[in-house]
TORSELO-580033 format. One record per atom (N, C-alpha, C): residue in one letter; x, y, z. Coordinates in steps of 0.02 Angstrom, whole numbers, padded with zeros to 5 digits, always signed. Example, Ala and Ser with C-alpha at 12.3 -4.5 7.8 and 13.67 -1.06 7.14 Angstrom:
a+00660-00284+00390;a+00615-00225+00390;a+00660-00165+00390;s+00642-00112+00354;s+00684-00053+00357;s+00645+00002+00394;
***
This chain:
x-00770+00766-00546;x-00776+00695-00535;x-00743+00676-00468;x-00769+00616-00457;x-00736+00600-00374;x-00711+00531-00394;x-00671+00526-00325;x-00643+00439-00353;x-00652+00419-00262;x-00679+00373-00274;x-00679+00318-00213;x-00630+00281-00217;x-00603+00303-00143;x-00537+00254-00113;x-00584+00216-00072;x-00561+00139-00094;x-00575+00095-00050;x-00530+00070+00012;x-00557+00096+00070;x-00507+00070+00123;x-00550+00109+00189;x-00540+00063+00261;x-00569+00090+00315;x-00498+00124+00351;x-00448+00184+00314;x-00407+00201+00359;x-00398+00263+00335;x-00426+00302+00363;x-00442+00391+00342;x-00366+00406+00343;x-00309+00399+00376;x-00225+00403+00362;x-00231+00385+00287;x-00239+00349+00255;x-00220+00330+00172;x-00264+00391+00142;x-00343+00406+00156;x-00359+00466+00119;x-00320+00507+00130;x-00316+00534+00176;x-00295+00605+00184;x-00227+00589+00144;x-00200+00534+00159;x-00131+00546+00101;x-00154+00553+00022;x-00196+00521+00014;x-00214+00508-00041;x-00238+00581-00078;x-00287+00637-00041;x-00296+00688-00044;x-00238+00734-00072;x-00183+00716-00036;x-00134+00759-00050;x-00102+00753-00113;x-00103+00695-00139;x-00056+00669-00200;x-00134+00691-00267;x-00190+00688-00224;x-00217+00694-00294;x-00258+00777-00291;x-00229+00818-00280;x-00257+00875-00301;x-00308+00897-00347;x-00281+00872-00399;x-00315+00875-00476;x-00400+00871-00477;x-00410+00816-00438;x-00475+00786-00428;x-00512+00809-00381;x-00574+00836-00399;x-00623+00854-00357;x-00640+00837-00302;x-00655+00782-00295;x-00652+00741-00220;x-00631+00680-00216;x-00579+00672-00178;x-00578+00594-00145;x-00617+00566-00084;x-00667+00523-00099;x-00689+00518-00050;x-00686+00432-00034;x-00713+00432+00036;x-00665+00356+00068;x-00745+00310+00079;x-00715+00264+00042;x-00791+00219+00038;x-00761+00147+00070;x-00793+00132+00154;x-00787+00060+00173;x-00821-00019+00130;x-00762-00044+00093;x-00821-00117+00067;x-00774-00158+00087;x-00797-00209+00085;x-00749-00267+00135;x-00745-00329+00058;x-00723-00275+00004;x-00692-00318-00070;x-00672-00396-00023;x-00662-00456-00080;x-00659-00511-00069;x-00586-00530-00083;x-00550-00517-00052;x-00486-00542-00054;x-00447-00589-00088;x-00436-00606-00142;x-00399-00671-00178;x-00351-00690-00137;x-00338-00742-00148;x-00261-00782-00134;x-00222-00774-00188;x-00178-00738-00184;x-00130-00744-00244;x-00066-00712-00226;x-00012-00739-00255;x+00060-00729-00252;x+00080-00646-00294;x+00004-00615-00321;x+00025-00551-00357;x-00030-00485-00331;x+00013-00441-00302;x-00026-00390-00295;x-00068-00350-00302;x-00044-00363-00410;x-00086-00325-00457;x-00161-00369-00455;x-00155-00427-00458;x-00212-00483-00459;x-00262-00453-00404;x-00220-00458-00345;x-00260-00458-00287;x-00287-00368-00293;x-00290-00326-00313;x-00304-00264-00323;x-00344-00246-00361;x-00323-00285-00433;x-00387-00278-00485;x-00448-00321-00484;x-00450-00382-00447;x-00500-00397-00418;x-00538-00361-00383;x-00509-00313-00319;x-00543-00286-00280;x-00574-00228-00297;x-00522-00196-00339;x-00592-00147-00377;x-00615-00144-00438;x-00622-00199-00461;x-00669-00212-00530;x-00731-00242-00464;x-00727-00282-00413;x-00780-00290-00364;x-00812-00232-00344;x-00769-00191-00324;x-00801-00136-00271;x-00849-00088-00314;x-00813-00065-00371;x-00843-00041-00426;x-00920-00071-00435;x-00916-00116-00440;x-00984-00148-00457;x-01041-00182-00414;x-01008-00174-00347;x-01041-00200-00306;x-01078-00124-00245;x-01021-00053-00264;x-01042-00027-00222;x-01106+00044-00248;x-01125+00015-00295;x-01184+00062-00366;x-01170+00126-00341;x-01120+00145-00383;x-01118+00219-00394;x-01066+00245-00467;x-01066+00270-00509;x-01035+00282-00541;x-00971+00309-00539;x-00942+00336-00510;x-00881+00354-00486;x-00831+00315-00485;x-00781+00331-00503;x-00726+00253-00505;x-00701+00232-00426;x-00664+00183-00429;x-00625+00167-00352;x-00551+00150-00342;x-00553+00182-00308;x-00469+00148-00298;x-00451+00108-00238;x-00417+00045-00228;x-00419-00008-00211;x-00327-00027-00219;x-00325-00021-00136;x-00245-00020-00139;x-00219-00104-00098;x-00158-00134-00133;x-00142-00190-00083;x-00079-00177-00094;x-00045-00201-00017;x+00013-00174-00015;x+00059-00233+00022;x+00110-00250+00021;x+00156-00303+00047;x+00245-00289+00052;x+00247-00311+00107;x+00320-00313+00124;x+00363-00391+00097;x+00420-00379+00053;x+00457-00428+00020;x+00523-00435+00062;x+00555-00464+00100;x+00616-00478+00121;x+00653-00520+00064;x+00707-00513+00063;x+00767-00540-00001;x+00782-00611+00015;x+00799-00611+00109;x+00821-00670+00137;x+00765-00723+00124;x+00689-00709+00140;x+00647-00748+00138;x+00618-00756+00080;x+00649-00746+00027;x+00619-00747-00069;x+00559-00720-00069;x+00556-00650-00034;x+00503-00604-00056;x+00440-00640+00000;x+00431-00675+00058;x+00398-00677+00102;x+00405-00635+00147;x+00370-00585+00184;x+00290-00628+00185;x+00234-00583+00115;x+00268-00519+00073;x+00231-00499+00016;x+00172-00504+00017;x+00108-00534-00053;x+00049-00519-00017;x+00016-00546+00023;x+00053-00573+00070;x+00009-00624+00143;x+00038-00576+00215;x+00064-00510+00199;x+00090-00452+00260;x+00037-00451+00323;x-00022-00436+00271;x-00064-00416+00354;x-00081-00475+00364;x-00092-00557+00349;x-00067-00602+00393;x-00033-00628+00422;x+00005-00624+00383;x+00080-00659+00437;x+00067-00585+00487;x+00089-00494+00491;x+00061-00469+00544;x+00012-00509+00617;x-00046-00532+00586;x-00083-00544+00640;x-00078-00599+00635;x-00050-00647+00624;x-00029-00720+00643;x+00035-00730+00682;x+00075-00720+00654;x+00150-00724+00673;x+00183-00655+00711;x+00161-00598+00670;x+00172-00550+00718;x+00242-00503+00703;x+00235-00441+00714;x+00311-00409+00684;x+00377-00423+00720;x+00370-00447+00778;x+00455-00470+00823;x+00466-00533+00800;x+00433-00571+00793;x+00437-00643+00742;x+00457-00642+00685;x+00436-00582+00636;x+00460-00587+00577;x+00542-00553+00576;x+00554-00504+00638;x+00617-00495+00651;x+00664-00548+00641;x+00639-00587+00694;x+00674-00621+00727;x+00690-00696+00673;x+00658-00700+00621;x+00674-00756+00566;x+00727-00688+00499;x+00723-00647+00522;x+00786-00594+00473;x+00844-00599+00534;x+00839-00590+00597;x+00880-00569+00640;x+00944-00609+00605;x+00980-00676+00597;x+01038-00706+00578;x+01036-00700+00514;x+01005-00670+00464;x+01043-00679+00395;x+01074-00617+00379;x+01145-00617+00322;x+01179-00582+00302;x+01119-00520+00279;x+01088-00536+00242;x+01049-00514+00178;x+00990-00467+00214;x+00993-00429+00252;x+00908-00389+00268;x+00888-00364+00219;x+00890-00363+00150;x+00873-00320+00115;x+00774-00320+00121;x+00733-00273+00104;x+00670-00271+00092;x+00641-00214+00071;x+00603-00214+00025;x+00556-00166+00011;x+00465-00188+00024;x+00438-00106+00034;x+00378-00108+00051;x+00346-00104-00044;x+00284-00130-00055;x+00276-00138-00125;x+00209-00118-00112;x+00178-00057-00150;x+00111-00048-00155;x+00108-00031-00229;x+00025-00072-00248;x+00000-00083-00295;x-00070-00050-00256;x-00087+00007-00329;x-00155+00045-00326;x-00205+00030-00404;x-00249-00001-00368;x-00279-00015-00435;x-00367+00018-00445;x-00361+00068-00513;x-00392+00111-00521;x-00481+00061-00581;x-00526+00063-00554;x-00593+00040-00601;x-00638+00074-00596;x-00684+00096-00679;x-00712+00152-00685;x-00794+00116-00714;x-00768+00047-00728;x-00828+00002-00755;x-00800-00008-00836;x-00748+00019-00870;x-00723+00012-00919;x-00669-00016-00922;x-00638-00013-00873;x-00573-00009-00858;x-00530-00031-00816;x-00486-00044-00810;x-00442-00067-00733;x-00366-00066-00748;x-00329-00018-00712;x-00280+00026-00717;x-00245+00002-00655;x-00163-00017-00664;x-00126-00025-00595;x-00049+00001-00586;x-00036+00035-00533;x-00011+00078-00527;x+00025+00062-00466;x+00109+00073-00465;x+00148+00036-00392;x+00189+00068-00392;x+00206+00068-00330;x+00253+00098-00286;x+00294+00071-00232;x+00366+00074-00232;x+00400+00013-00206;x+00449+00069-00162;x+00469+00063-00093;x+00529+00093-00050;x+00571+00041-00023;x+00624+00032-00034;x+00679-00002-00033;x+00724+00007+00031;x+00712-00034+00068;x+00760-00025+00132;x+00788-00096+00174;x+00819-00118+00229;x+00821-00136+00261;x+00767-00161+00324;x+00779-00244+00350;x+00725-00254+00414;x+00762-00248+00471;x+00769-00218+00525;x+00826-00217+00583;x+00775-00211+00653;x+00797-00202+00691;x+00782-00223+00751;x+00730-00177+00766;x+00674-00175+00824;x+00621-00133+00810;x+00635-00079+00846;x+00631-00020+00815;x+00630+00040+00835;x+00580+00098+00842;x+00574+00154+00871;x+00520+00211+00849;x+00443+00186+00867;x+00399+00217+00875;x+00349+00227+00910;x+00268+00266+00880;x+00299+00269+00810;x+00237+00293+00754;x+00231+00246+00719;x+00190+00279+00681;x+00162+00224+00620;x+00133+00158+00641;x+00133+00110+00616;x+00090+00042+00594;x+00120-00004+00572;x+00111-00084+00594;x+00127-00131+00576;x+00194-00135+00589;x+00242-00138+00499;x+00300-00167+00524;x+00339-00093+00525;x+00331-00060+00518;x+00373+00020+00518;x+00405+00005+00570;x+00413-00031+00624;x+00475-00020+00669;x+00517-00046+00668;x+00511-00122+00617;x+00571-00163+00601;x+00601-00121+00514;x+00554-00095+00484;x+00575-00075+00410;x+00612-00007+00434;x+00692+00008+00416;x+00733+00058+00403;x+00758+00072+00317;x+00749+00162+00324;x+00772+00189+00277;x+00789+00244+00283;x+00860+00247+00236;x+00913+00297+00254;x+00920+00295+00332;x+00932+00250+00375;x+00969+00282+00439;x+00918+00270+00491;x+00835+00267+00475;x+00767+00283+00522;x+00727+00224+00489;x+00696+00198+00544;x+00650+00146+00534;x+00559+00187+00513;x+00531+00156+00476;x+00470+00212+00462;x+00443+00228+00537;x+00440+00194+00584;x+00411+00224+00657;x+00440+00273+00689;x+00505+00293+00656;x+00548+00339+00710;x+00521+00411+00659;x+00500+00409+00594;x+00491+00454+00567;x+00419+00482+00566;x+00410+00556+00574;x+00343+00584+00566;x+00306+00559+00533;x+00245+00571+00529;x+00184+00552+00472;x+00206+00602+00404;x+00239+00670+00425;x+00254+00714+00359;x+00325+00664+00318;x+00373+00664+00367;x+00416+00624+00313;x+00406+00554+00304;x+00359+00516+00338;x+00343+00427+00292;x+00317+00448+00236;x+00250+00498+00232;x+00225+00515+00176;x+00255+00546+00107;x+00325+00556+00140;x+00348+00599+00083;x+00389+00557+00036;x+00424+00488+00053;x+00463+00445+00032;x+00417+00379+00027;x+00352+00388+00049;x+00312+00310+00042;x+00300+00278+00011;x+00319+00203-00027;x+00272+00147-00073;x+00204+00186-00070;x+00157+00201-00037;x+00097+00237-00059;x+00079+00269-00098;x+00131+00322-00080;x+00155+00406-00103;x+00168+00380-00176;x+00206+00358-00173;x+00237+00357-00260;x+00202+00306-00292;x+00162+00256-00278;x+00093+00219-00327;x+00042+00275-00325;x+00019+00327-00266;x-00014+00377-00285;x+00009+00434-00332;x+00076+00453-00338;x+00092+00496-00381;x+00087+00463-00473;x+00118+00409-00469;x+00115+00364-00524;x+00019+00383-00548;x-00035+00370-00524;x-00082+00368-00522;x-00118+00430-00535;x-00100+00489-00490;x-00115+00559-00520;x-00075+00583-00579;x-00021+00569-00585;x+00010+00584-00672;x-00046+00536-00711;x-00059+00484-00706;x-00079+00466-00781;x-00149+00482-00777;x-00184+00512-00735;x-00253+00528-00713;x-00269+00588-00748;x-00222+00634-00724;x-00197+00711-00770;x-00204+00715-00837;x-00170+00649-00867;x-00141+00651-00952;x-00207+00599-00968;x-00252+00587-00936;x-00319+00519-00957;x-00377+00609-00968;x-00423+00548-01010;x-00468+00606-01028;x-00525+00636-00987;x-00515+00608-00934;x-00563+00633-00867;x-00599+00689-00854;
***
């Protein structure tokens, strides 16, 4: 059996590949799912692939990931509005409204949500760190303001973001119960 990841960023398959061994093929299917507005990840996920599922005719299930950054100082803003505030406001901006508070605390929060046409399964993964000043020169988005243990995700390889990632561990969450499902 194969499972369609929904997403246009061959970096998430190939991670995704790795965490799901088990499975015959992962393969990466572009649909431009309809985005909810909503304050919950799981919402905004199981929408998108109970959609994609049914909109993209194939039997195969999909997986359909949304993912958001929560700061402590800002009561869990900007969460699931990340890749806008990103391209609205911008990652030195969002620094720069953490830059004076005591509190940097933040985690990255991914929610993977699994639909087979029976079903709809959700599965998260959360990395817990600090927002600090921008550093490093890899990765995407806010990885240069997000630090953990010591390294902001940009200063770190693609082998070690992957190995400690909100991704990684909603994908591991996701291949365990995939394993123990009757597939």
């Amino acid at each position: 059996m194969a499972v369609r990841f929904v997403t246009g960023n061959e970096g998430k398959v190939r991670e995704a590949r790795a965490y799901l061994e088990g499975i015959d093929r992962v393969e990466q299917i572009e649909y431009d799912y309809t985005e909810i507005q909503s304050d919950s990840l799981e919402e905004i996920a199981r929408v998108g692939a109970r959609e994609a599922f049914e909109e993209t005719g194939n039997d195969d299930p999909v997986l359909v990931g949304d993912t958001g950054l929560f700061v402590d100082a800002l009561a869990g803003f900007p969460g699931p509005y990340s890749a806008y505030v990103e391209d609205t406001v911008g990652v030195e901006r969002l620094w720069r409204l953490v830059e004076a508070e005591d509190d940097r605390r933040a985690r990255f929060r991914t929610v993977l949500a699994f639909a087979d046409g029976e079903r709809t399964e959700t599965f998260d993964g959360t990395l817990a760190g600090t927002i600090v000043a921008p550093r490093g020169d890899e990765g995407f988005g806010y990885d240069p303001i997000f630090e953990y243990n010591g390294q902001t995700l940009a200063e770190m390889s693609l082998e070690e973001k992957n190995a400690i990632s909100h991704r990684g561990r909603a994908l591991a969450a996701f291949a365990e119960w995939y394993a123990d499902d009757e597939y």
